[in-house]
CHARMM-style PDB file with segment names, atoms N, HN, CA, C and O in Angstrom:
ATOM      1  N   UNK     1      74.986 -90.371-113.248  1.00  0.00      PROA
ATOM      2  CA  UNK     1      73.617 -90.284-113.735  1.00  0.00      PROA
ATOM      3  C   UNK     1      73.004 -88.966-113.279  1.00  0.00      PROA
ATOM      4  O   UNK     1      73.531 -88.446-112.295  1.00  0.00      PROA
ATOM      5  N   UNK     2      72.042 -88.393-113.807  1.00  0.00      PROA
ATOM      6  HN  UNK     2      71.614 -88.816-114.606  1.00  0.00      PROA
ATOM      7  CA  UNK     2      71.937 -87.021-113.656  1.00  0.00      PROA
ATOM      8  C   UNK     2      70.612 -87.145-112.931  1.00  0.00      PROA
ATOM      9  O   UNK     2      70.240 -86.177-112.267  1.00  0.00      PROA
ATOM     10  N   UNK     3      69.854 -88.247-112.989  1.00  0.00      PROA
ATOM     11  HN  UNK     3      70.157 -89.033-113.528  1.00  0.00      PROA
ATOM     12  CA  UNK     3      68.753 -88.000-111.917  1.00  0.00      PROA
ATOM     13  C   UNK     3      69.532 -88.412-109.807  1.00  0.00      PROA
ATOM     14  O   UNK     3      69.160 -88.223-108.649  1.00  0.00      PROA
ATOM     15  N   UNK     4      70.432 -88.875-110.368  1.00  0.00      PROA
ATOM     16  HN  UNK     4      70.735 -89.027-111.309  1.00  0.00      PROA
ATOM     17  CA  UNK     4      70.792 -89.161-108.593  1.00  0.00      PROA
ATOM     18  C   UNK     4      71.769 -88.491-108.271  1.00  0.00      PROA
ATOM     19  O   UNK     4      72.648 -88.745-107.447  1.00  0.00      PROA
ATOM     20  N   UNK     5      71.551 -87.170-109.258  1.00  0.00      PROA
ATOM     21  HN  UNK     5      70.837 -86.963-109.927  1.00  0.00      PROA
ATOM     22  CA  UNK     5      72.450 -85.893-108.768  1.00  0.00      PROA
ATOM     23  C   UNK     5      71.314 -84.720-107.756  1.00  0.00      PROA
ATOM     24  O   UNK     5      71.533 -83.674-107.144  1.00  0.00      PROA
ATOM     25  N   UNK     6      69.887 -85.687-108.031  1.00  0.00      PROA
ATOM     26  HN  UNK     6      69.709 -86.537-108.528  1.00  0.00      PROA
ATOM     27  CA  UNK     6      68.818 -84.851-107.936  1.00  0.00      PROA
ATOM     28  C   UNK     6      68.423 -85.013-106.349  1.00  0.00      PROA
ATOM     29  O   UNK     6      68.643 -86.186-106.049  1.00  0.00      PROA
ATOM     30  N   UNK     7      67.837 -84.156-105.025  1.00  0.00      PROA
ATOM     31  HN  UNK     7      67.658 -83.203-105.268  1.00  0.00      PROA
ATOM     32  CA  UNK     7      66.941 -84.179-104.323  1.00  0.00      PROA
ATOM     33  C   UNK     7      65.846 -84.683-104.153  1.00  0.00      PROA
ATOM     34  O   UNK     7      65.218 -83.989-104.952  1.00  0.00      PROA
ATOM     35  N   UNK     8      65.220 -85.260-103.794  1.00  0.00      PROA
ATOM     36  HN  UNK     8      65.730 -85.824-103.145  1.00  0.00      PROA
ATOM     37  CA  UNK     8      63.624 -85.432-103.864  1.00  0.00      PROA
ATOM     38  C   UNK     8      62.599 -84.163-104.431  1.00  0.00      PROA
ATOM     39  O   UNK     8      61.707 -84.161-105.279  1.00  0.00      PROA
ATOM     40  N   UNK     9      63.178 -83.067-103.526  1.00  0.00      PROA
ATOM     41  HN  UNK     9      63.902 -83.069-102.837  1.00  0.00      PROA
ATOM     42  CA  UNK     9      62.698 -81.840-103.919  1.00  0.00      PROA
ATOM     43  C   UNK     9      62.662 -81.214-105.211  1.00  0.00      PROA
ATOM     44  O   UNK     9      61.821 -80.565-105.833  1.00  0.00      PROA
ATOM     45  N   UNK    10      64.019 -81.670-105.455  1.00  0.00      PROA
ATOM     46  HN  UNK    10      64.703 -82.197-104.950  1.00  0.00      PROA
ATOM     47  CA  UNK    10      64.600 -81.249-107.025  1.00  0.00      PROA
ATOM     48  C   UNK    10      63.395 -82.095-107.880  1.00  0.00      PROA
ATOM     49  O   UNK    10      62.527 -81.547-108.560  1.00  0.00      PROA
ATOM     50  N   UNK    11      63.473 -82.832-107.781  1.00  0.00      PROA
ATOM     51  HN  UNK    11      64.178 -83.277-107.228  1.00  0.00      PROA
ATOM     52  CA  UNK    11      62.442 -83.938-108.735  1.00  0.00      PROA
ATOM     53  C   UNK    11      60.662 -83.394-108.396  1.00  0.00      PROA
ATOM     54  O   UNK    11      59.854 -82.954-109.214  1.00  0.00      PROA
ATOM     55  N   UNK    12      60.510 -83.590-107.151  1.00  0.00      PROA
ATOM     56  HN  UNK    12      61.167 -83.947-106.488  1.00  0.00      PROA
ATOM     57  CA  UNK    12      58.963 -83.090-107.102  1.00  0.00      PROA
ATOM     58  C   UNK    12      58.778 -81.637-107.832  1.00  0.00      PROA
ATOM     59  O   UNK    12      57.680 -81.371-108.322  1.00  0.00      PROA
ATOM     60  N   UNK    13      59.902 -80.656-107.907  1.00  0.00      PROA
ATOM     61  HN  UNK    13      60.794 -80.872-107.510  1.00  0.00      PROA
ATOM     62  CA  UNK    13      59.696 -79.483-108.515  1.00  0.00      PROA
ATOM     63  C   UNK    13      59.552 -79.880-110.297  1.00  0.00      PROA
ATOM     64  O   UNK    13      58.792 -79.549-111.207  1.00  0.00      PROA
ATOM     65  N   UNK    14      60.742 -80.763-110.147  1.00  0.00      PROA
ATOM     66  HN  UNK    14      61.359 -81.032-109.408  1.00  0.00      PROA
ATOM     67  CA  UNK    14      60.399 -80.745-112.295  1.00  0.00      PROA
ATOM     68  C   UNK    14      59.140 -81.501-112.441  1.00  0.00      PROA
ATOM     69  O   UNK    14      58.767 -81.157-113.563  1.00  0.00      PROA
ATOM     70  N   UNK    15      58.233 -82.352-111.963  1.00  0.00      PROA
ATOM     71  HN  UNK    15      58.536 -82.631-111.052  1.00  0.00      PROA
ATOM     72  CA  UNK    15      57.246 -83.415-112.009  1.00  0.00      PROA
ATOM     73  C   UNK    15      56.247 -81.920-112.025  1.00  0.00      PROA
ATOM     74  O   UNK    15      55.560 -81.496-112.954  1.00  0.00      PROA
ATOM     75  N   UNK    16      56.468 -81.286-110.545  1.00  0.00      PROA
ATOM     76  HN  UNK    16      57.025 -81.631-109.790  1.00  0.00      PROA
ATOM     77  CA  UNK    16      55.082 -80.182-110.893  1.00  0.00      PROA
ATOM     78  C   UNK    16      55.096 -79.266-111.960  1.00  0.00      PROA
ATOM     79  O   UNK    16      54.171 -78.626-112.461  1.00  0.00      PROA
ATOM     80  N   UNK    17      56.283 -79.306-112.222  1.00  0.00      PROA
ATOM     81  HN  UNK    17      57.034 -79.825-111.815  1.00  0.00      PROA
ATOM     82  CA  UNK    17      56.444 -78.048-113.333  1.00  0.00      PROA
ATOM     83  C   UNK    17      55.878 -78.274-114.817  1.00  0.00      PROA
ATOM     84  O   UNK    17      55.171 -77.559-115.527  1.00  0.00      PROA
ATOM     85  N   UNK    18      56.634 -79.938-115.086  1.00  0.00      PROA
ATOM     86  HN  UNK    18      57.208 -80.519-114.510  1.00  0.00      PROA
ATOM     87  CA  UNK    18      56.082 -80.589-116.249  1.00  0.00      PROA
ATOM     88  C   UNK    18      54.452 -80.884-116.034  1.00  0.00      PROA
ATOM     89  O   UNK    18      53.787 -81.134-117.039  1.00  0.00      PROA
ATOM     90  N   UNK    19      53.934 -80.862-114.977  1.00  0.00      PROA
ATOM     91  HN  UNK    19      54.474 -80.660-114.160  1.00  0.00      PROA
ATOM     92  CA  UNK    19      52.591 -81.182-114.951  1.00  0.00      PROA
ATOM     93  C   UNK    19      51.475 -79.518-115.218  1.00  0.00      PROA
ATOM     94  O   UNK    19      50.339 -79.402-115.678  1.00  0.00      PROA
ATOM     95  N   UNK    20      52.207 -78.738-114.818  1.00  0.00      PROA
ATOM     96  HN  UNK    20      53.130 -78.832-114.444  1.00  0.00      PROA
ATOM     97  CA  UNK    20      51.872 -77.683-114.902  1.00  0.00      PROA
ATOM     98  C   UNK    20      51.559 -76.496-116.395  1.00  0.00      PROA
ATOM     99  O   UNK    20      50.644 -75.718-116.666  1.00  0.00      PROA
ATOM    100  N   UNK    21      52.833 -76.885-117.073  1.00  0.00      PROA
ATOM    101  HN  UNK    21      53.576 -77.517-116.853  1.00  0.00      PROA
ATOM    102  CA  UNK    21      53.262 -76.985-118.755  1.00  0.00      PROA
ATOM    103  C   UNK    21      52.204 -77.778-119.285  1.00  0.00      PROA
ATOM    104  O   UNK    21      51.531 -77.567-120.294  1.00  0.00      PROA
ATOM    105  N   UNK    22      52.136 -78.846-118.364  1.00  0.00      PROA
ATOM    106  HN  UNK    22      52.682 -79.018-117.544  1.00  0.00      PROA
ATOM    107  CA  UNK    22      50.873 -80.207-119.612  1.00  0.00      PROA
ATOM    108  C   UNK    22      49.433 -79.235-119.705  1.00  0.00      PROA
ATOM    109  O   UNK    22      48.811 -78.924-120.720  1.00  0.00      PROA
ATOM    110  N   UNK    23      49.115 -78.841-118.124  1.00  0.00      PROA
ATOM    111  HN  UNK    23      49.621 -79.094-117.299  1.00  0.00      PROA
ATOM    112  CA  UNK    23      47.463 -78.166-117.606  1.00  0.00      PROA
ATOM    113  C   UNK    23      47.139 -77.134-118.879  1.00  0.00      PROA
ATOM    114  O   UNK    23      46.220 -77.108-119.697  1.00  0.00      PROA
ATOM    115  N   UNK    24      48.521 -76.153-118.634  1.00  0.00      PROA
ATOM    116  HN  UNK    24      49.268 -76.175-117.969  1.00  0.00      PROA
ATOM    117  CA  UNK    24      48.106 -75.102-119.967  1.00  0.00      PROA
ATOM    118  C   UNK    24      48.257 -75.421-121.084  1.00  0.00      PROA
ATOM    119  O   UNK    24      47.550 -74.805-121.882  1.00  0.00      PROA
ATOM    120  N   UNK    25      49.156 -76.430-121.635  1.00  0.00      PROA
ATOM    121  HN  UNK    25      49.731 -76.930-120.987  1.00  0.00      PROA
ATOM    122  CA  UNK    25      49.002 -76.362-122.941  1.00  0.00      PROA
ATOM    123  C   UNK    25      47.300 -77.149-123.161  1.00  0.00      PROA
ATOM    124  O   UNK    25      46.428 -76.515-123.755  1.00  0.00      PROA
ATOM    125  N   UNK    26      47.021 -78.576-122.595  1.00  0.00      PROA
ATOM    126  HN  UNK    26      47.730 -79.090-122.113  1.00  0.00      PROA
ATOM    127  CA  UNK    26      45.568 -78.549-122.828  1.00  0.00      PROA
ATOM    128  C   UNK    26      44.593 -77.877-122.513  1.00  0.00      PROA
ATOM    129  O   UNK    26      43.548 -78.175-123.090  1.00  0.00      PROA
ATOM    130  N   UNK    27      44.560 -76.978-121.715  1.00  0.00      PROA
ATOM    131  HN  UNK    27      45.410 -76.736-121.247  1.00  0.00      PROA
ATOM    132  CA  UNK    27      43.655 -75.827-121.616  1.00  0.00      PROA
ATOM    133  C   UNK    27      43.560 -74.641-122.563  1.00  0.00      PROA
ATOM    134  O   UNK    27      42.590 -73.997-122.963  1.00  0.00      PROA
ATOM    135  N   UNK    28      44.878 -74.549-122.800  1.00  0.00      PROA
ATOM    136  HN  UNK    28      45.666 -75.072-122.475  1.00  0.00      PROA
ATOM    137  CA  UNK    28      45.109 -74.191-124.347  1.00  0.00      PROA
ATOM    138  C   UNK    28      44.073 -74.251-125.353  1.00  0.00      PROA
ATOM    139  O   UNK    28      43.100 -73.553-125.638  1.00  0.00      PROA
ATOM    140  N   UNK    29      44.762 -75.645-125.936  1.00  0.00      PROA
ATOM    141  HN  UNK    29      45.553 -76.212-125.704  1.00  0.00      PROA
ATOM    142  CA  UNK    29      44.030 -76.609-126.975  1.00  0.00      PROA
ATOM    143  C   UNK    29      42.197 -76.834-127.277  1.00  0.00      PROA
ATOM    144  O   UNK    29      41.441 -76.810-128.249  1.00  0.00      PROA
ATOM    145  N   UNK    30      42.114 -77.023-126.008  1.00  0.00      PROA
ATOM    146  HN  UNK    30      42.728 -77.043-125.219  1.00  0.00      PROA
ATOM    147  CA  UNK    30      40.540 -77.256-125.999  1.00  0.00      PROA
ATOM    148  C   UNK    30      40.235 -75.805-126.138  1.00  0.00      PROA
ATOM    149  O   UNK    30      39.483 -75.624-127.096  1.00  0.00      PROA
ATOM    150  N   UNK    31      40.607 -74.535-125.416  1.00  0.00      PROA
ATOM    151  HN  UNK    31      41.218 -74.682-124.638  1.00  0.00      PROA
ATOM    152  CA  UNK    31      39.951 -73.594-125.274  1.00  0.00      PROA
ATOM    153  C   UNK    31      39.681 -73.043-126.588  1.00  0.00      PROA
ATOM    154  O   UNK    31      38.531 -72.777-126.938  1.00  0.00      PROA
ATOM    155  N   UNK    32      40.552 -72.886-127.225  1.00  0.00      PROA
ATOM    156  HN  UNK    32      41.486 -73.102-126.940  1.00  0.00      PROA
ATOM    157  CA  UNK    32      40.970 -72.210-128.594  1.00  0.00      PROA
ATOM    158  C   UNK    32      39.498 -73.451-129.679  1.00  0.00      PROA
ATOM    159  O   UNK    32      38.554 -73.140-130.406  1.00  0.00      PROA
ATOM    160  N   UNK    33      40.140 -75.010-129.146  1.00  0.00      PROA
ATOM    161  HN  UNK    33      40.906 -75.262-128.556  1.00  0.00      PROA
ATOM    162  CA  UNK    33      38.844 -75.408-130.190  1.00  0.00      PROA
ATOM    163  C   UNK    33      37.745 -75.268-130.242  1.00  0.00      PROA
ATOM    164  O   UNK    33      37.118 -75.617-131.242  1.00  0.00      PROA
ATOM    165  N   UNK    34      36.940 -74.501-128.776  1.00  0.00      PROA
ATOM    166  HN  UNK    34      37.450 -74.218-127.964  1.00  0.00      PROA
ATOM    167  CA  UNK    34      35.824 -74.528-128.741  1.00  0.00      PROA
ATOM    168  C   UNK    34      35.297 -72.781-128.826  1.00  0.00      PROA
ATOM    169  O   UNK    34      34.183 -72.259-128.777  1.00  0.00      PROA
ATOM    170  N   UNK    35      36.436 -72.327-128.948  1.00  0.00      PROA
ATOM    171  HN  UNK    35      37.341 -72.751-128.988  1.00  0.00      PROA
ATOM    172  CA  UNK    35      36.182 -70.912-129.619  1.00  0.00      PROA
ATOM    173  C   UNK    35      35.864 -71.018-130.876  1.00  0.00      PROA
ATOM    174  O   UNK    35      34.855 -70.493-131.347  1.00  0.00      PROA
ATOM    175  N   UNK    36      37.095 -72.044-131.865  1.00  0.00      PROA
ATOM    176  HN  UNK    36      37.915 -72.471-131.482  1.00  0.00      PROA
ATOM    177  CA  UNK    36      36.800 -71.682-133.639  1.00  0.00      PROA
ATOM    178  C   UNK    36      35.395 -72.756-133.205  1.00  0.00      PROA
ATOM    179  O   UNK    36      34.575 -71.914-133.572  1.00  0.00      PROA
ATOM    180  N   UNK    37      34.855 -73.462-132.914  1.00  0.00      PROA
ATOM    181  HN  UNK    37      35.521 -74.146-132.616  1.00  0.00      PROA
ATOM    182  CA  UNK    37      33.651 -74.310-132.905  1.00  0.00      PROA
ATOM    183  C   UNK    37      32.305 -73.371-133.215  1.00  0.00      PROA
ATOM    184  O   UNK    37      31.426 -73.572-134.054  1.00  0.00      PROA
ATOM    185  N   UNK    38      32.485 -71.898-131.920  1.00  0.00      PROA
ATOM    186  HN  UNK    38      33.198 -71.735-131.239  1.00  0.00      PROA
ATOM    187  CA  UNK    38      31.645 -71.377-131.314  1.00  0.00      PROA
ATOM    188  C   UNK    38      31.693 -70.349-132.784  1.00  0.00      PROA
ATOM    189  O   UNK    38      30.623 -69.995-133.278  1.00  0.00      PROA
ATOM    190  N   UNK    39      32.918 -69.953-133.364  1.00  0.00      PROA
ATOM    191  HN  UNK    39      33.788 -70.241-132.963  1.00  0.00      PROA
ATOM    192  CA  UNK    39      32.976 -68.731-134.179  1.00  0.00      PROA
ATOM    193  C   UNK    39      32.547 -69.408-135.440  1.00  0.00      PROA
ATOM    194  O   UNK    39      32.060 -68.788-136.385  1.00  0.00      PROA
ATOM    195  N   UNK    40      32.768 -70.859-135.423  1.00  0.00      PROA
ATOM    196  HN  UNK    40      33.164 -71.363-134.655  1.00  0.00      PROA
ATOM    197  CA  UNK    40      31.782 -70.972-137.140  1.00  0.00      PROA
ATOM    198  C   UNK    40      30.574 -71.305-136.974  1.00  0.00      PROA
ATOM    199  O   UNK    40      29.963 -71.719-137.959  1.00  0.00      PROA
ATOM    200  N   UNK    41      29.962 -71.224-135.803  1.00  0.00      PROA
ATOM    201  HN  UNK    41      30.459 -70.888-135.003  1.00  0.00      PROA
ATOM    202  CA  UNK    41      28.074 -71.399-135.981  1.00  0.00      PROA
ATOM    203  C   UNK    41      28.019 -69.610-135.326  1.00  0.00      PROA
ATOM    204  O   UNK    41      27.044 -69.485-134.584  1.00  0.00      PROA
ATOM    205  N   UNK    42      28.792 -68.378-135.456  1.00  0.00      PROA
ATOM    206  HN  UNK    42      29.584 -68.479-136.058  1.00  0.00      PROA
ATOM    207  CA  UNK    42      28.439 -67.334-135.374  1.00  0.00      PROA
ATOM    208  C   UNK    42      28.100 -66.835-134.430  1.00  0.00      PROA
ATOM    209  O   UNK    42      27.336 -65.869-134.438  1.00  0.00      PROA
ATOM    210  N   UNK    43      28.628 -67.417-133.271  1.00  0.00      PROA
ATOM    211  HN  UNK    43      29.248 -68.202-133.265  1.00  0.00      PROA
ATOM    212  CA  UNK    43      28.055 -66.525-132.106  1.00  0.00      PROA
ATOM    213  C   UNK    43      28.757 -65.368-131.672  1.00  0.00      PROA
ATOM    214  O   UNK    43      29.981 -65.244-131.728  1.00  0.00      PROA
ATOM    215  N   UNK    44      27.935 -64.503-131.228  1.00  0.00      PROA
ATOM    216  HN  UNK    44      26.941 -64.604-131.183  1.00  0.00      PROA
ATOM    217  CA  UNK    44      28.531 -63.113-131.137  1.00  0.00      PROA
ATOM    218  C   UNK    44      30.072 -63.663-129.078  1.00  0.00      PROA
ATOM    219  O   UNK    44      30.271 -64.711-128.464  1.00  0.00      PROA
ATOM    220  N   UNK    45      30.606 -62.277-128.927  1.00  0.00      PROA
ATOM    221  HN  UNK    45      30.444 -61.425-129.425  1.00  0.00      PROA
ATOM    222  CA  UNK    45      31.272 -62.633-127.902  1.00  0.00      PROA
ATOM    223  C   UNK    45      30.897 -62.798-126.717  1.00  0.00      PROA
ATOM    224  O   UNK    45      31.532 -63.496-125.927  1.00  0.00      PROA
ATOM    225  N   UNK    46      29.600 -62.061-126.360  1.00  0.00      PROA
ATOM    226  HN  UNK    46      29.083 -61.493-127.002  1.00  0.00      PROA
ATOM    227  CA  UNK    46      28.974 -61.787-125.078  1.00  0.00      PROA
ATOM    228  C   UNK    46      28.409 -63.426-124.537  1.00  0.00      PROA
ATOM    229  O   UNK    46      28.456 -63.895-123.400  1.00  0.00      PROA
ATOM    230  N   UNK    47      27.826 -64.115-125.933  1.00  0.00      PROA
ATOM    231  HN  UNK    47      27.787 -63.734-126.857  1.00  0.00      PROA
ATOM    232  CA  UNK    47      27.201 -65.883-126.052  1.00  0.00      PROA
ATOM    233  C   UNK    47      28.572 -66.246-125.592  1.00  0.00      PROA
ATOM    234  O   UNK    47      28.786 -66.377-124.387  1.00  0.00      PROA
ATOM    235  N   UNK    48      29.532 -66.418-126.494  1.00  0.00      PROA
ATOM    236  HN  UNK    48      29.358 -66.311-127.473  1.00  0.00      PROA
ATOM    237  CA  UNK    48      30.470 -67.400-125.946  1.00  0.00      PROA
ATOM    238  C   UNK    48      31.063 -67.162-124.681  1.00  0.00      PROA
ATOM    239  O   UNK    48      31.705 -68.042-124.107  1.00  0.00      PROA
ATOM    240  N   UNK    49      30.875 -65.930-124.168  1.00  0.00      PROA
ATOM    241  HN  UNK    49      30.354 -65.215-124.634  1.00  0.00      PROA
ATOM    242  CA  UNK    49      31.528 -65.375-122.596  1.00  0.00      PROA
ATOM    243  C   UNK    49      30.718 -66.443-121.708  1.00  0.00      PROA
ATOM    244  O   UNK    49      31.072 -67.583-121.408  1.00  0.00      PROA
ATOM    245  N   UNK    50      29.793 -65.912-121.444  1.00  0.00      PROA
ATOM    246  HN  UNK    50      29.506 -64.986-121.689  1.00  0.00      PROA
ATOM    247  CA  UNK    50      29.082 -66.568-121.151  1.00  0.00      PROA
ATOM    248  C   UNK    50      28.334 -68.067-120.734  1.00  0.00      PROA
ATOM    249  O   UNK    50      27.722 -68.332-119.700  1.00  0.00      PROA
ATOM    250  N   UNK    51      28.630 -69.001-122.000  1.00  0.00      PROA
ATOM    251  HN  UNK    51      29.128 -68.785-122.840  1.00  0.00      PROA
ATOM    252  CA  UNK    51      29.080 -70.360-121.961  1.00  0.00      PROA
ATOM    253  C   UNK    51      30.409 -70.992-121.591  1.00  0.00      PROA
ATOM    254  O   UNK    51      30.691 -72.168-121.361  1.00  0.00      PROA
ATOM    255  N   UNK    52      31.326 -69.625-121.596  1.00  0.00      PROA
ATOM    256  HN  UNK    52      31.096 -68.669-121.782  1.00  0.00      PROA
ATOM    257  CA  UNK    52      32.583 -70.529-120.890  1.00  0.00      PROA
ATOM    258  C   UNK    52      33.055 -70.033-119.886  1.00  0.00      PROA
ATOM    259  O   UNK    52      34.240 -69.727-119.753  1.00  0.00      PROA
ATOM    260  N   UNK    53      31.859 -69.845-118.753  1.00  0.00      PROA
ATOM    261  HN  UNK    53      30.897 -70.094-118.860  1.00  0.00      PROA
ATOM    262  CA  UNK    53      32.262 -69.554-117.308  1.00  0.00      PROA
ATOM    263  C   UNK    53      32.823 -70.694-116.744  1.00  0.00      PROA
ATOM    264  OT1 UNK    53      33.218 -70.676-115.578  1.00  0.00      PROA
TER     265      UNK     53
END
């Protein structure tokens, strides 16, 4: 079996890694939606800087 070829370590590294992959891709996702959100009611870039401190 290929997980009880694994360390503890080995495993806490793929768990953070996959958790890490998850953070950006939804930070991603949301970020990007609330840009096209922000770009079809027209706000210039300096507004949306601004709101997404």
């Amino acid at each position: 079996m290929f997980l009880g070829a694994l360390t503890p370590q080995d495993i806490a590294f793929l768990i953070g890694a996959a958790v890490g992959v998850g953070t950006f891709l939804v930070n991603w996702y949301y970020r990007r939606k609330s840009y096209r959100l922000l770009e079809r009611v027209t706000l210039d870039k300096r507004t949306f800087d601004e709101l997404n401190r």
